[in-house]
Each structure stands twice: as C-alpha cells, then as structure tokens.
DSSP file (Angstrom, degrees, kcal/mol; ACC not computed):
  #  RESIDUE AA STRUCTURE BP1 BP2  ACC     N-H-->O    O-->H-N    N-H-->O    O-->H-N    TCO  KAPPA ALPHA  PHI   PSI    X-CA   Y-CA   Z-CA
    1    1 A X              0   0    0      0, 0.0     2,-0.3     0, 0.0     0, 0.0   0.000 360.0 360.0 360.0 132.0   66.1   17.3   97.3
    2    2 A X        -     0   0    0      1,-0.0     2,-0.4     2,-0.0     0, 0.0  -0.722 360.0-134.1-104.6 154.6   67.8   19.1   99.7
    3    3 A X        -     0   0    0     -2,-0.3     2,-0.3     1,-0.0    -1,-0.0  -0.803   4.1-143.2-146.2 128.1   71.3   19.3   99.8
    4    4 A X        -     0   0    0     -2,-0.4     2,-0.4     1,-0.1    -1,-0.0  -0.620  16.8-158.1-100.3 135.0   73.7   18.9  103.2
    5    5 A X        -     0   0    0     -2,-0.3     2,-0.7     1,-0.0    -1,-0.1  -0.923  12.6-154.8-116.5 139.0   76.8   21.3  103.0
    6    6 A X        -     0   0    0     -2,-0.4    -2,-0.0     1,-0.0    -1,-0.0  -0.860  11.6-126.7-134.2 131.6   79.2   19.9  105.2
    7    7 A X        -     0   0    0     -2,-0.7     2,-0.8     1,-0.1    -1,-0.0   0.043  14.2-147.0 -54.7 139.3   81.8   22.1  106.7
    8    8 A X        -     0   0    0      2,-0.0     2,-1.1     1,-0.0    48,-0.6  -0.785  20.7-175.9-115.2 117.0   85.7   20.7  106.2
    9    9 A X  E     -A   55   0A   0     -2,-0.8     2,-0.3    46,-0.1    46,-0.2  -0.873  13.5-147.4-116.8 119.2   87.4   21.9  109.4
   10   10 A X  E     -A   54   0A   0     44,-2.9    44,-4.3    -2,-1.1     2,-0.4  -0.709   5.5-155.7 -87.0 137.4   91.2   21.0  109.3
   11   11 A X  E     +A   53   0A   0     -2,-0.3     2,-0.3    42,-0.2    42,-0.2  -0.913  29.9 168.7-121.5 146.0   93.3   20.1  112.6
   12   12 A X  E     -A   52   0A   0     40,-1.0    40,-3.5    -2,-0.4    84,-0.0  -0.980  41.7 -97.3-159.8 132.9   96.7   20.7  112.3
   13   13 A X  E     -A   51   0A   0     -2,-0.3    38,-0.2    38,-0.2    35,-0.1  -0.430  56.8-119.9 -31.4 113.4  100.6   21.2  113.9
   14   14 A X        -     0   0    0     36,-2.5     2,-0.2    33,-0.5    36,-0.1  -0.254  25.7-140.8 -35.8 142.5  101.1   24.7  114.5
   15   15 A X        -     0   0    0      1,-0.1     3,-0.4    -2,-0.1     4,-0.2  -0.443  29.8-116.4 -91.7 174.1  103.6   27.2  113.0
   16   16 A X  S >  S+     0   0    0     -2,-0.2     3,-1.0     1,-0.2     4,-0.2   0.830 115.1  66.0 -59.6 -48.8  105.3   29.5  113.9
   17   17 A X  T 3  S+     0   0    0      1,-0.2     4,-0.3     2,-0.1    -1,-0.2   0.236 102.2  62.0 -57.9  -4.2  103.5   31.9  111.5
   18   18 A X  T 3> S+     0   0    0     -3,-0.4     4,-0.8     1,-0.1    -1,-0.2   0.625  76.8  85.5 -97.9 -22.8  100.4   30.9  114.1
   19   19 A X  H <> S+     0   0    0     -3,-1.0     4,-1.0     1,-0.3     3,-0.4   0.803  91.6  44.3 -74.2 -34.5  101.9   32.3  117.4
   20   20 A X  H  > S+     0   0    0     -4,-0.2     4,-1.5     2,-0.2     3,-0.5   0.893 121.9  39.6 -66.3 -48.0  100.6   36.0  116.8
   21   21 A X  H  > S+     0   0    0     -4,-0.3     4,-2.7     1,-0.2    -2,-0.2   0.492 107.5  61.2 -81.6   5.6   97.3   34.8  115.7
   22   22 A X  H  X S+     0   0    0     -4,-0.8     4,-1.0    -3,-0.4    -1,-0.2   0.631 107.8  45.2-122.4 -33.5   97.1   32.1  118.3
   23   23 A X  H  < S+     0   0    0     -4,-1.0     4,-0.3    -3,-0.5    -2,-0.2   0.803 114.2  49.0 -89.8 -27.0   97.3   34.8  121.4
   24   24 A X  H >< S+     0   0    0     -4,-1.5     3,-3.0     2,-0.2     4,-0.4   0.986 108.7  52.1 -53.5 -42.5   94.9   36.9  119.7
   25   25 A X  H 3< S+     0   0    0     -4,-2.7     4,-0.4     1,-0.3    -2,-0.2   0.896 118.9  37.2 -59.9 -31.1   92.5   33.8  119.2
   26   26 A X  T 3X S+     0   0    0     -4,-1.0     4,-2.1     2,-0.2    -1,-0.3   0.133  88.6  94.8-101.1   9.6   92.8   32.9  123.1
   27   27 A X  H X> S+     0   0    0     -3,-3.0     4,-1.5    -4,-0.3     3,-0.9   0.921  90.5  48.0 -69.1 -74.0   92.8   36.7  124.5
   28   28 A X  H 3> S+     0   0    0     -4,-0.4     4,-1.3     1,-0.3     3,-0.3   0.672 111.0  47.8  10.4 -72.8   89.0   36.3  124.9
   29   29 A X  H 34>S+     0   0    0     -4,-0.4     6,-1.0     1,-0.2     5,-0.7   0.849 114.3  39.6 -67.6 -41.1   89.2   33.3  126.5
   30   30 A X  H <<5S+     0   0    0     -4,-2.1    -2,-0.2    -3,-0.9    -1,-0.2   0.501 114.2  61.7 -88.9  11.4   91.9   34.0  129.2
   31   31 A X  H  <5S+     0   0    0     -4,-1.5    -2,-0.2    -3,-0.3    -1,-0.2   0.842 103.3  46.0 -74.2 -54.7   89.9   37.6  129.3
   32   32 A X  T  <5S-     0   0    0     -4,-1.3    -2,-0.2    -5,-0.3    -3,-0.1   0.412 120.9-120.6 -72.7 -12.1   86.5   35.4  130.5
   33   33 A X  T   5S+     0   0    0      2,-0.3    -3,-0.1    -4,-0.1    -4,-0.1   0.110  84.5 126.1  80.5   0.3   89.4   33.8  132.9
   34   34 A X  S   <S+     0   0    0     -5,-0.7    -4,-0.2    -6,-0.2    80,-0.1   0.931  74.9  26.2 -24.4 -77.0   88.3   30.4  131.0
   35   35 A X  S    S-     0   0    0     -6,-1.0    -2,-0.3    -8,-0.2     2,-0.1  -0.623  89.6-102.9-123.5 171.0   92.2   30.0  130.1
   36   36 A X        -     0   0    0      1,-0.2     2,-0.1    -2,-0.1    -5,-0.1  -0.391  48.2-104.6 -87.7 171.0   95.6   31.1  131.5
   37   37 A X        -     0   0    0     -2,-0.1     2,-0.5    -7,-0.1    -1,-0.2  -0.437  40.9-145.9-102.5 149.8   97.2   34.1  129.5
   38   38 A X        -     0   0    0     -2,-0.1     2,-0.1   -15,-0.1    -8,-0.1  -0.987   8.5-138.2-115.0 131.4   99.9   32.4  127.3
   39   39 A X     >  -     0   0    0     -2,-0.5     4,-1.5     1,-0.0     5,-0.1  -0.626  27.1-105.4 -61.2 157.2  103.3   34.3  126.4
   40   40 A X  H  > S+     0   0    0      1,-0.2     4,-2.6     2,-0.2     5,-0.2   0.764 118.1  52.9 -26.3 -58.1  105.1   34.4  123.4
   41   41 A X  H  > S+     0   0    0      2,-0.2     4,-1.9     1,-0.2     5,-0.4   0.800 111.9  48.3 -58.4 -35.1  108.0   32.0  124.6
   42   42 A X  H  > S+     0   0    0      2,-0.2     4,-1.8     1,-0.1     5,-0.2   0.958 109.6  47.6 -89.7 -25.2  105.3   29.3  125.7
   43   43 A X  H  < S+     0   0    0     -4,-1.5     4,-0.5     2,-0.2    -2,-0.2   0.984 119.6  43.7 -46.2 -57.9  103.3   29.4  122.6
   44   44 A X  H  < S+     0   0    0     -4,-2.6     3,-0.4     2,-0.2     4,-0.2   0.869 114.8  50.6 -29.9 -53.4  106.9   29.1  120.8
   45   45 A X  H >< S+     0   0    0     -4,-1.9     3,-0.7     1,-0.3    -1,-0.2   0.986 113.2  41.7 -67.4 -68.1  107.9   26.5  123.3
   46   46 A X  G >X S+     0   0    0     -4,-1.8     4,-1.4    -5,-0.4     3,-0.9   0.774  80.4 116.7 -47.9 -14.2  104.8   24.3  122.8
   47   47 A X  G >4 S+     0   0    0     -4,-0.5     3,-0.9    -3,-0.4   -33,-0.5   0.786  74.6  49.9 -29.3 -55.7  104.8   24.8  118.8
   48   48 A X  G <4 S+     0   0    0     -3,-0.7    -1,-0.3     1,-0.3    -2,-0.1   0.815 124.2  30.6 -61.6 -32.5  105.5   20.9  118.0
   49   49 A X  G <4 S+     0   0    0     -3,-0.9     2,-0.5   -36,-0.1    -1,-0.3   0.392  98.8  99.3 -95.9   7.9  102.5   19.8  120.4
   50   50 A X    <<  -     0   0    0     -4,-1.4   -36,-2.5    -3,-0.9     2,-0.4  -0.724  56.3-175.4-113.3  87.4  100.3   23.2  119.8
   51   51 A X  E     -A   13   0A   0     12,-1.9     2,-0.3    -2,-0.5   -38,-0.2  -0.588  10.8-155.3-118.3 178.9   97.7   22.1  117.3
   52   52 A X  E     -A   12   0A   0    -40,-3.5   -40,-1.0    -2,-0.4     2,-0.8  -0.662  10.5-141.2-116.4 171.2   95.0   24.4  115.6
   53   53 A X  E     -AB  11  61A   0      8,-2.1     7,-3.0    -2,-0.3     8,-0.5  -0.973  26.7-164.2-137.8 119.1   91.4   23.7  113.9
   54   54 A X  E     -AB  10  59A   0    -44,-4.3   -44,-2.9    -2,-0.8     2,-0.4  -0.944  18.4-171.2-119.9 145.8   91.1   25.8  111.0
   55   55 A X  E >  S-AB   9  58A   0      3,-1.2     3,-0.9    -2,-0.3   -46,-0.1  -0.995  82.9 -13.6-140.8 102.1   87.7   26.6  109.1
   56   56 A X  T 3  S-     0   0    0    -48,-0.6     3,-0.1    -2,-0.4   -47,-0.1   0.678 128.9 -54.0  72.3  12.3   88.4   28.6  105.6
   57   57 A X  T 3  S+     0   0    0      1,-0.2     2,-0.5   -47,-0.1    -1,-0.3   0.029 116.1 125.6 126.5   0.9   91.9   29.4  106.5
   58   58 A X  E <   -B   55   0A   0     -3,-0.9    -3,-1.2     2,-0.0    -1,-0.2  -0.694  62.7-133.9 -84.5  85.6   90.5   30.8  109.6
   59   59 A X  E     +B   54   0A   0     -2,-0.5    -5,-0.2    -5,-0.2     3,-0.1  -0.599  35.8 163.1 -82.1 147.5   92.0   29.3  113.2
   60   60 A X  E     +     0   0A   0     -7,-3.0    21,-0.8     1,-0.1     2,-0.2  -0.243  61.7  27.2-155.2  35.8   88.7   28.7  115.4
   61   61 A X  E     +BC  53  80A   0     -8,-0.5    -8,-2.1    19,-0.2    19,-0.3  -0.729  54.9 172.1 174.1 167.2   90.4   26.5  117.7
   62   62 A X  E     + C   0  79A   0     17,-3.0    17,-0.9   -10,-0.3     2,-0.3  -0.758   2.0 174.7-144.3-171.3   93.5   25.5  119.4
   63   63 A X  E     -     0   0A   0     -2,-0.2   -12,-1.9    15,-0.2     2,-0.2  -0.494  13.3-152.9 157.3 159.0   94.8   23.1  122.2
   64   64 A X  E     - C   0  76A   0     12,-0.8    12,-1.4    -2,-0.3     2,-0.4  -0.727  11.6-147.9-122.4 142.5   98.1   22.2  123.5
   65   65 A X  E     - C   0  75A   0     10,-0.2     2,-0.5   -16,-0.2    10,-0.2  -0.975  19.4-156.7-138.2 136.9   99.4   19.0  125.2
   66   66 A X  E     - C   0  74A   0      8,-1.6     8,-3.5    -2,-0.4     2,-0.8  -0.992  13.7-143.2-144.1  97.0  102.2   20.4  127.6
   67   67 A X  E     + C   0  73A   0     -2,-0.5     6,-0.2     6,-0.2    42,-0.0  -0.730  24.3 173.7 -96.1 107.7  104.8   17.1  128.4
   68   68 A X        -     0   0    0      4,-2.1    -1,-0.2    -2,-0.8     2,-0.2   0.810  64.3 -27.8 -62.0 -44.0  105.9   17.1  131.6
   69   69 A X  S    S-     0   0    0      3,-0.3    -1,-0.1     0, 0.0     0, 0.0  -0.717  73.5 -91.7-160.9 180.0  107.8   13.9  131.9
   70   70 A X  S    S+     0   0    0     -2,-0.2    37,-4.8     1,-0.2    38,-0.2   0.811 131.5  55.2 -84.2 -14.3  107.1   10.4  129.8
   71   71 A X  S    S+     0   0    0     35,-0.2    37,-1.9    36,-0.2     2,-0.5   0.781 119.3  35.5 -63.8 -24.6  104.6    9.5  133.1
   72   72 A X  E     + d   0 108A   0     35,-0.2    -4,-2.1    34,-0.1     2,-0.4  -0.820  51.0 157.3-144.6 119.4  102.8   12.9  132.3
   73   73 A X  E     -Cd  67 109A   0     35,-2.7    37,-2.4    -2,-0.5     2,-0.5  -0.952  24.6-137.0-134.3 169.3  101.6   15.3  130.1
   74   74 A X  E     -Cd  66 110A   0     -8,-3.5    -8,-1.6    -2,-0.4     2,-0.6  -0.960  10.2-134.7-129.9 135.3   98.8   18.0  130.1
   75   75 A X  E     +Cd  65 111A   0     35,-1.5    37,-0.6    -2,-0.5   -10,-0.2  -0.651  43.5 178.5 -86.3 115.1   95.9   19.4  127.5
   76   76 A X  E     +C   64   0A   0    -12,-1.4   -12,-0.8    -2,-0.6     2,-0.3  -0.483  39.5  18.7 -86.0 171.4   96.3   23.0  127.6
   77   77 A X  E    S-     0   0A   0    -14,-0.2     2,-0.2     1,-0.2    -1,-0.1   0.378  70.5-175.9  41.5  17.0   94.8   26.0  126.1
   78   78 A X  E     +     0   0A   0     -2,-0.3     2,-0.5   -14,-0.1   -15,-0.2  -0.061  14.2 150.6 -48.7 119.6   91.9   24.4  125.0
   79   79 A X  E     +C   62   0A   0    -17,-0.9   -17,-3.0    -3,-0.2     2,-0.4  -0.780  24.8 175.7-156.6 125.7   89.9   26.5  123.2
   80   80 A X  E     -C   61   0A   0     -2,-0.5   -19,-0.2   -19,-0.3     5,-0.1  -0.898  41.7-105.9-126.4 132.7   87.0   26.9  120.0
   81   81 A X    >   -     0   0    0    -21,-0.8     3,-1.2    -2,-0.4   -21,-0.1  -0.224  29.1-114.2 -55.8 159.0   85.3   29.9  119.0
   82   82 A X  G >  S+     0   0    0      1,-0.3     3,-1.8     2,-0.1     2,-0.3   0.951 105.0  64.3 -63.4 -46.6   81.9   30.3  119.9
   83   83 A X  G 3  S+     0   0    0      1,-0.3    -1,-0.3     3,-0.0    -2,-0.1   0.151 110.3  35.6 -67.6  26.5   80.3   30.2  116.7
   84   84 A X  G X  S+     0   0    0     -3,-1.2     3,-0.8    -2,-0.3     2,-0.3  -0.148  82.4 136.3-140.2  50.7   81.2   26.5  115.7
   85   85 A X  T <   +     0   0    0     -3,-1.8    -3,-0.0     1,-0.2    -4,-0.0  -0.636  64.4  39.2 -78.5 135.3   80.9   25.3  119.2
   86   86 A X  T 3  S+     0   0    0     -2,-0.3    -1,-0.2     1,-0.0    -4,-0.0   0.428  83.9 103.3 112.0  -2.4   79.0   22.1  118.9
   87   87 A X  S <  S-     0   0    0     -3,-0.8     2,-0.3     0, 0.0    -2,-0.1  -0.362  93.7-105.6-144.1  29.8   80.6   20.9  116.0
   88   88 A X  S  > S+     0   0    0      1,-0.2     4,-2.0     3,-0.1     5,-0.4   0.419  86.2 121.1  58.1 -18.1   83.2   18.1  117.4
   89   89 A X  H  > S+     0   0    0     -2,-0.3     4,-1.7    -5,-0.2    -1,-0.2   0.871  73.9  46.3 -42.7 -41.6   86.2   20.5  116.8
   90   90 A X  H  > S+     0   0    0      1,-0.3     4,-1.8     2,-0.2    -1,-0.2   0.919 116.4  44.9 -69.0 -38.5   87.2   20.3  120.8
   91   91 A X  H  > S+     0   0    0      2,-0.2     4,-2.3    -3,-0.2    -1,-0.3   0.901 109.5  55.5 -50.9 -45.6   86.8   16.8  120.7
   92   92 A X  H  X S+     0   0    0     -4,-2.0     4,-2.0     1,-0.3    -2,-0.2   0.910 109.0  48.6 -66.2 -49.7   88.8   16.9  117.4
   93   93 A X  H  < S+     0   0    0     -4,-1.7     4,-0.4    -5,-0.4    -1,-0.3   0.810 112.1  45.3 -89.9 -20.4   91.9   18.9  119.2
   94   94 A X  H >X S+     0   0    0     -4,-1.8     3,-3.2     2,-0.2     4,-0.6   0.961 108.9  55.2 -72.9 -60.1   92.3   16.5  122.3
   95   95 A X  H 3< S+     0   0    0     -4,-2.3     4,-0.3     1,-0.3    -2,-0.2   0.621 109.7  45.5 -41.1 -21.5   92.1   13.6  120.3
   96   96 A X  T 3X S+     0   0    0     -4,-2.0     4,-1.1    -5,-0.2    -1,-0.3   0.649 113.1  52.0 -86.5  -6.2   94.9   15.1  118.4
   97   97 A X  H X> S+     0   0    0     -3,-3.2     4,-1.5    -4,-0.4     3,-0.8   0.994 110.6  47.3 -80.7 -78.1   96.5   15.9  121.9
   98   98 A X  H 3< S+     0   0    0     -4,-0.6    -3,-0.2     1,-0.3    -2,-0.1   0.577 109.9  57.3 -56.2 -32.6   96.1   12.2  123.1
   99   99 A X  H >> S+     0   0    0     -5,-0.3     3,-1.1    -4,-0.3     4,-0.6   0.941 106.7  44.8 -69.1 -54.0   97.6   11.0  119.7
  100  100 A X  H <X S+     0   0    0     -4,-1.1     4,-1.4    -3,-0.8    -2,-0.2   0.715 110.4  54.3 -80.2 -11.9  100.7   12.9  120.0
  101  101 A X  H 3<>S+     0   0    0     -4,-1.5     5,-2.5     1,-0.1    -1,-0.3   0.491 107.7  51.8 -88.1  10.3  101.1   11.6  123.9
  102  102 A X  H <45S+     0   0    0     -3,-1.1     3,-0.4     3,-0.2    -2,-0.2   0.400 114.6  45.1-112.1  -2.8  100.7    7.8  122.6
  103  103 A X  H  <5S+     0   0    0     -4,-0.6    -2,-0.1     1,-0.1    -3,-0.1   0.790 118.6  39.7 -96.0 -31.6  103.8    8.8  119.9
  104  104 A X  T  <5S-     0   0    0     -4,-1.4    -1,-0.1    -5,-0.2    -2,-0.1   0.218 113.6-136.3 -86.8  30.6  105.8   10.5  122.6
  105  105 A X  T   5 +     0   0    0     -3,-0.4     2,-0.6     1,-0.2    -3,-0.2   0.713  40.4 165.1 -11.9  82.7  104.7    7.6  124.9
  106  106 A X      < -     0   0    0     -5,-2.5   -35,-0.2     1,-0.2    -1,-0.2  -0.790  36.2-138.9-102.0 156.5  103.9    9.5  127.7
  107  107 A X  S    S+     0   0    0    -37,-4.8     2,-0.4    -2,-0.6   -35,-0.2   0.889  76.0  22.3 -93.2 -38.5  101.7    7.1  130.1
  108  108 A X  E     -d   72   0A   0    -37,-1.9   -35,-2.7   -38,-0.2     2,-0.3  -0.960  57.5-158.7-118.5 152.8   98.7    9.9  131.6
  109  109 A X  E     -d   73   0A   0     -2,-0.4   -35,-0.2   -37,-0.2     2,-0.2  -0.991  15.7-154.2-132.4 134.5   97.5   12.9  130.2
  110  110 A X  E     -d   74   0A   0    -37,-2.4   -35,-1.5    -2,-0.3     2,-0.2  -0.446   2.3-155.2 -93.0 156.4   95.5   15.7  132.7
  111  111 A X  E     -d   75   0A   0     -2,-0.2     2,-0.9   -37,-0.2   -35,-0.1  -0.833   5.7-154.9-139.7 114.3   93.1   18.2  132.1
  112  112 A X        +     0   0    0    -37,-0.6     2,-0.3    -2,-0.2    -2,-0.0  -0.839  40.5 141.1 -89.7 124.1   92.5   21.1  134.0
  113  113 A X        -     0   0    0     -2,-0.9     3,-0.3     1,-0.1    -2,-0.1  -0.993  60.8-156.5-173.7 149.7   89.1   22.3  133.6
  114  114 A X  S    S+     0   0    0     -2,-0.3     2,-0.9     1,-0.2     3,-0.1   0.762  97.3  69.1 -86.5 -16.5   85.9   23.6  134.3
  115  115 A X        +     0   0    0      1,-0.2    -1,-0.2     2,-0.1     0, 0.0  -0.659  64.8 160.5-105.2  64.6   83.9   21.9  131.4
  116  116 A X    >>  +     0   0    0     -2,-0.9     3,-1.3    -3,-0.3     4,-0.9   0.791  69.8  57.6 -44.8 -47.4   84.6   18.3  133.5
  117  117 A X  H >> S+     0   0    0      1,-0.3     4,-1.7     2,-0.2     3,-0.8   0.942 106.1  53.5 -87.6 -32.1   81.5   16.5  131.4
  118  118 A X  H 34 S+     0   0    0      1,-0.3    -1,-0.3     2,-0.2    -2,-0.2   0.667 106.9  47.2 -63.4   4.8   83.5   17.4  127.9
  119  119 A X  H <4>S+     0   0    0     -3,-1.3     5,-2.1     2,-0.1    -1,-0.3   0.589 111.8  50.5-120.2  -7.6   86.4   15.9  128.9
  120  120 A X  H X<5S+     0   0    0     -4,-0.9     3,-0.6    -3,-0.8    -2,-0.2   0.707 112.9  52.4 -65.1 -25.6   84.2   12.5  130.2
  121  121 A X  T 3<5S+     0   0    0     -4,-1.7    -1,-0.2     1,-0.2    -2,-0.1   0.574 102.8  49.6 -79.1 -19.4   82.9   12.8  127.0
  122  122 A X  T 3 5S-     0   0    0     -5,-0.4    -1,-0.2     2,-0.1    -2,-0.2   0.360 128.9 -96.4 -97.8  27.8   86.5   12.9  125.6
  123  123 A X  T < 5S+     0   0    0     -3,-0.6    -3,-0.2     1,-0.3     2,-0.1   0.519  83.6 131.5  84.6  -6.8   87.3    9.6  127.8
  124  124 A X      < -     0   0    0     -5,-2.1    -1,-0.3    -8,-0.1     2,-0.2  -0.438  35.1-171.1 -92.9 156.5   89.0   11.5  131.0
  125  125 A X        -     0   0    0     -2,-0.1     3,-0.1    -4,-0.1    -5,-0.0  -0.975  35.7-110.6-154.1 132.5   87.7   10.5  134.1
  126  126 A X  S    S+     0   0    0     -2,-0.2     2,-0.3     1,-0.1     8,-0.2   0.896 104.1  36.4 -58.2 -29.9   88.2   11.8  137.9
  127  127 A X  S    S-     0   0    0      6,-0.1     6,-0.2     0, 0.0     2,-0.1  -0.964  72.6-146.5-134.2 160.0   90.3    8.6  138.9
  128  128 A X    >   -     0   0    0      4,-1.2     3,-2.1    -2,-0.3     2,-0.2  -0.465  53.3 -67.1-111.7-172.5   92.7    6.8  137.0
  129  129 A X  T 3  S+     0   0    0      1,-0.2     3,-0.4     2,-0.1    -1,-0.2  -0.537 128.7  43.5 -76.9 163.8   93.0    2.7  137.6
  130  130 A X  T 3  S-     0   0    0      1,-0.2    -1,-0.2    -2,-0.2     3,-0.1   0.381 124.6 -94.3  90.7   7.5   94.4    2.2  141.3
  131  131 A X  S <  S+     0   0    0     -3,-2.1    -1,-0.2     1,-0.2    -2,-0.1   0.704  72.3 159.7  87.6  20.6   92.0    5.1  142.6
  132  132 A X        -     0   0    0     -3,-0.4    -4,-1.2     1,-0.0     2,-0.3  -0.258  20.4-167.2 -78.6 167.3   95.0    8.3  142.2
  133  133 A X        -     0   0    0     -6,-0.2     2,-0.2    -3,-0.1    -6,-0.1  -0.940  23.7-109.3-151.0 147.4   93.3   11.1  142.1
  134  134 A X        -     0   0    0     -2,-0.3     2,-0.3    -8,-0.2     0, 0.0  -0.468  38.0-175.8 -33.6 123.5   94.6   14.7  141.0
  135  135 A X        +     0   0    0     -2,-0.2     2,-0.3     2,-0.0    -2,-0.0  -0.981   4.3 174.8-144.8 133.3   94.8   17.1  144.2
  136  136 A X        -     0   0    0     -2,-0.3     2,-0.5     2,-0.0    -2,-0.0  -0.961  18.1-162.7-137.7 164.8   95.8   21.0  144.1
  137  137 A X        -     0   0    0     -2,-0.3     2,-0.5     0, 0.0    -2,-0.0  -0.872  25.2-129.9-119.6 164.8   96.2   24.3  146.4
  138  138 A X        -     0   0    0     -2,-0.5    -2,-0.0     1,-0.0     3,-0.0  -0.947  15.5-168.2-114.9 119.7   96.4   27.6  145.0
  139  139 A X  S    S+     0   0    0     -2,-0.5     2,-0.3     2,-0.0    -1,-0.0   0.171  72.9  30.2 -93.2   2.3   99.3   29.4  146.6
  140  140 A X        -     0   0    0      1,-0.1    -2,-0.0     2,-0.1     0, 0.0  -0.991  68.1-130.8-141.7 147.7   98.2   32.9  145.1
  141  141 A X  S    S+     0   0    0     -2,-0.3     2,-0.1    -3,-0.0    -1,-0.1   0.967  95.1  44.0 -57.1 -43.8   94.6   34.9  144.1
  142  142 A X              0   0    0      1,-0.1    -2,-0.1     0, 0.0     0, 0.0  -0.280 360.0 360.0-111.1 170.2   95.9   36.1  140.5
  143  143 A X              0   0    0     -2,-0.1  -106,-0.1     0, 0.0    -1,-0.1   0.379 360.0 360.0-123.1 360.0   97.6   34.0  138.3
C-alpha cells in the first residue's frame, strides 16, 4: 500500500524578522520584471497585511494586500517559488489577502497582473457589477 506524504505549507502574518528574507525571496521575481522592486519601508509599511507561505520553515511565497481607502484595496507582490508552483499556495495567499479586506471592510480588491486566468480562478473578474472597469496609462518606461 502506498503511502501519500502530504506537504503542510503554513500561511501566515508576516514579521518583521521576514522583511530581509522577504526582498531576497522577490529579487527574482522583480529581476524577471514579474513584480515591482519593493523597499524596505514598504515591506515594513505593509507588515500587518504582508502574509508569507512557509514550507519547513522555508518562505516560498508571499503576497500583500495594499489598502488604499475602505472602497479599495490591492493584492500585491504576489509571488511562489517555482518549485511548489502548482500546489494551491497562490491561491492560498490571496484568499488570505481577501480575508483580511472583508475584516478591514474594504468594499473591492484589484489585481494587477499578467497571470489574468489565476486570478479568475481566484474569483477576480475584468468588470465588477455595474460594468466599471479598471483603466491605466503609464507615464514613464522604467518603473
């Protein structure tokens, strides 16, 4: 009989104690231009909403929910290492993003992103009810 070992991946508030490992885990990613480069002060700043998915003590993912106003907040800094890609963890860290905008009742949450069918998957949509739709320009090349 064969026997199914099943990985225990913890999602969790960030510390403080995180913020050093938390721009190494996401140099990569804003390297691949995938995510914006974070400073110290915004990791800091974000700490309460910043949460991490850790595998063996090991963070191997993060996201952020960034609250603008109580009408708005935004999933940031998503990001999962490659090797457990696949493995509900991204899912795992917006749903903990979405949790913490229905305690801090903020009324929409955004995503900016290129991986549009994971976040359809995660329940986000291109129009909200009444047809609004998200519209942007870019006022620079670089970021």
């Amino acid at each position: 009989m064969a026997t199914e070992t099943r990985i225990q991946v913890i999602i969790r508030t960030a510390v403080e104690a995180d913020i050093p490992v938390l721009e190494a885990f996401i140099t990569p990613f804003v390297e691949e231009g995938k995510l914006l480069h974070r400073t110290y002060d915004e990791l800091e700043e974000w700490l309460t909403n910043f949460f991490v998915a850790e595998l063996d003590g090991e963070i191997v993912g993060c996201a952020a929910l960034e609250i603008y106003s109580k009408k708005l907040g935004e999933i940031r800094s998503l990001a999962v290492s490659d090797r457990v890609q696949g493995m509900g963890i991204g899912k795992r860290l917006v749903e903990a993003c979405i949790e913490r905008a229905k305690e801090k009742n903020v009324f929409e949450v955004m995503a900016i992103t290129s991986s549009d069918r994971f976040f359809i998957s995660c329940g986000f949509d291109f129009t909200l009810p009444g047809e609004k739709k998200a519209l942007f320009m870019q006022t620079r090349d670089r970021h």
